[in-house]
C-alpha positions as CSV (number, residue, x, y, z in Angstrom):
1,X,82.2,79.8,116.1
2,X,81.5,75.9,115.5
3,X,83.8,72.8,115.2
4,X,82.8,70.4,112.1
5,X,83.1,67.0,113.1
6,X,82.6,63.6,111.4
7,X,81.1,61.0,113.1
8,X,82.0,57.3,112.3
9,X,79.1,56.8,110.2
10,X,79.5,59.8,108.4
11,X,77.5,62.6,110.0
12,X,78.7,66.0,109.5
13,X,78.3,68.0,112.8
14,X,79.1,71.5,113.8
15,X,79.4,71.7,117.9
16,X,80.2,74.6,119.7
17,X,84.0,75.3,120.7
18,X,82.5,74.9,124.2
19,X,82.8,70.9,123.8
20,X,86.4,71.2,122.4
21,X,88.1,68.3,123.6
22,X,85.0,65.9,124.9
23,X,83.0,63.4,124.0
24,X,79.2,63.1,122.5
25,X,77.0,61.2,121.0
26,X,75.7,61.8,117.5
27,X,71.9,63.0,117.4
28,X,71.4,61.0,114.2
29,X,73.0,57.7,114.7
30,X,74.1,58.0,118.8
31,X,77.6,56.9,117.5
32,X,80.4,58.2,120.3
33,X,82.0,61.1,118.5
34,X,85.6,62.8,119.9
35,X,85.4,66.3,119.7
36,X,88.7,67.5,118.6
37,X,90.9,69.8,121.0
38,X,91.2,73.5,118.9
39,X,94.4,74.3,118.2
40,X,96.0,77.9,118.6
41,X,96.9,79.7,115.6
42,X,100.9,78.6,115.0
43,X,101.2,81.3,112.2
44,X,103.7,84.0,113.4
45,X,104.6,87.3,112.3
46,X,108.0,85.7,110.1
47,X,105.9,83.4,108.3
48,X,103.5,85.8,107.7
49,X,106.3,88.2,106.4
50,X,107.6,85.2,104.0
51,X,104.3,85.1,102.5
52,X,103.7,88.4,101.9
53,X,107.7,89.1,100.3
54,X,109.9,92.2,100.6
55,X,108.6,95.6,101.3
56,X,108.5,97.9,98.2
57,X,111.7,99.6,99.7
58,X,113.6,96.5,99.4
59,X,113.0,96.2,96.4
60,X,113.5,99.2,95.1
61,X,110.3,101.2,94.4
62,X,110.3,104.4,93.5
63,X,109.5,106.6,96.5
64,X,108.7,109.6,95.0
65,X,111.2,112.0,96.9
66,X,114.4,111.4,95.2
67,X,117.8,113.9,96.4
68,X,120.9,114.0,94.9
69,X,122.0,112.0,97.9
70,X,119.9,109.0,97.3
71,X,120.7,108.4,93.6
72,X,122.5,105.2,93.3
73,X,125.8,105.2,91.2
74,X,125.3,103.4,88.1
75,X,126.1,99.6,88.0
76,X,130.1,99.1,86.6
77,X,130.7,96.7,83.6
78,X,131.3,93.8,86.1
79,X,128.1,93.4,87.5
80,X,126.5,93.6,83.9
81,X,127.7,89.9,83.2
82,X,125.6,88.7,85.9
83,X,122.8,90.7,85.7
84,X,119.5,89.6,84.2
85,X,118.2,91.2,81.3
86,X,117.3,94.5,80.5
87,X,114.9,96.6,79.0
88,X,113.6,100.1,79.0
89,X,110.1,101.4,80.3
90,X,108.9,104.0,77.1
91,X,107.1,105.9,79.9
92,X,109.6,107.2,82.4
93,X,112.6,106.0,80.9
94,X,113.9,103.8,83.4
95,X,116.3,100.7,82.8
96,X,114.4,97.7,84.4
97,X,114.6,94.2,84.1
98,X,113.1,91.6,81.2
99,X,110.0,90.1,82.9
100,X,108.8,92.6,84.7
101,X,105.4,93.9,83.1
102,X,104.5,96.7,85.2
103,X,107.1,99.5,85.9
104,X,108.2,99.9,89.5
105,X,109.2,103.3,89.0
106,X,106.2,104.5,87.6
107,X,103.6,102.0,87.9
108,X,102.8,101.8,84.0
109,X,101.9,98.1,82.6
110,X,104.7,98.1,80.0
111,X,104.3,94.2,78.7
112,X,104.2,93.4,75.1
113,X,102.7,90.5,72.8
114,X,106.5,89.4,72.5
115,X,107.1,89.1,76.0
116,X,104.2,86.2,77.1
């Protein structure tokens, strides 16, 4: 792997990660040139998970092995004020919510003209 570096006159230069940290002289213009130290990766596994989002089993996908211990109550008339918006997926019938597109349940692309 290489290090790009600029020198002050505007020469583009790869070095070798060997010379992280020191100094050189340009071939083209023998300008000093500061090789920049390399920096270790900062990215850790949390930000990594922020980028990527919830698991599917956060958010409730459909795992395929449904008992009639894992079926959720339905949602009382409370909740329903604050809920978003609601419509129906015409493949497997499931109650989802207004802007989704594709059916988590199913995985069927379910978005009409109306909706974009």
């Amino acid at each position: 792997m290489s290090i790009r570096v600029s020198c002050p006159n505007g020469h583009v230069l790869n070095v070798k990660e060997r010379l992280a940290g020191k100094v050189g002289l340009c071939p083209m213009c023998k300008a000093r040139v500061q090789v920049p130290e390399l920096q270790p990766d900062s990215v850790s596994e949390d930000v990594i998970m922020g980028i990527l989002g919830p698991t599917p089993a956060a958010v409730g996908q459909y795992s395929g092995t449904a008992t009639a211990d894992s079926v959720e109550p339905p949602p009382t008339a409370s909740s329903d004020k604050n809920s978003p918006p609601k419509k129906s997926c015409h493949k497997c019938n499931e109650e989802i919510e207004a802007g989704i597109h594709i059916c988590p349940h199913c995985h069927t692309y379910i978005a009409e003209l109306t909706d974009f």
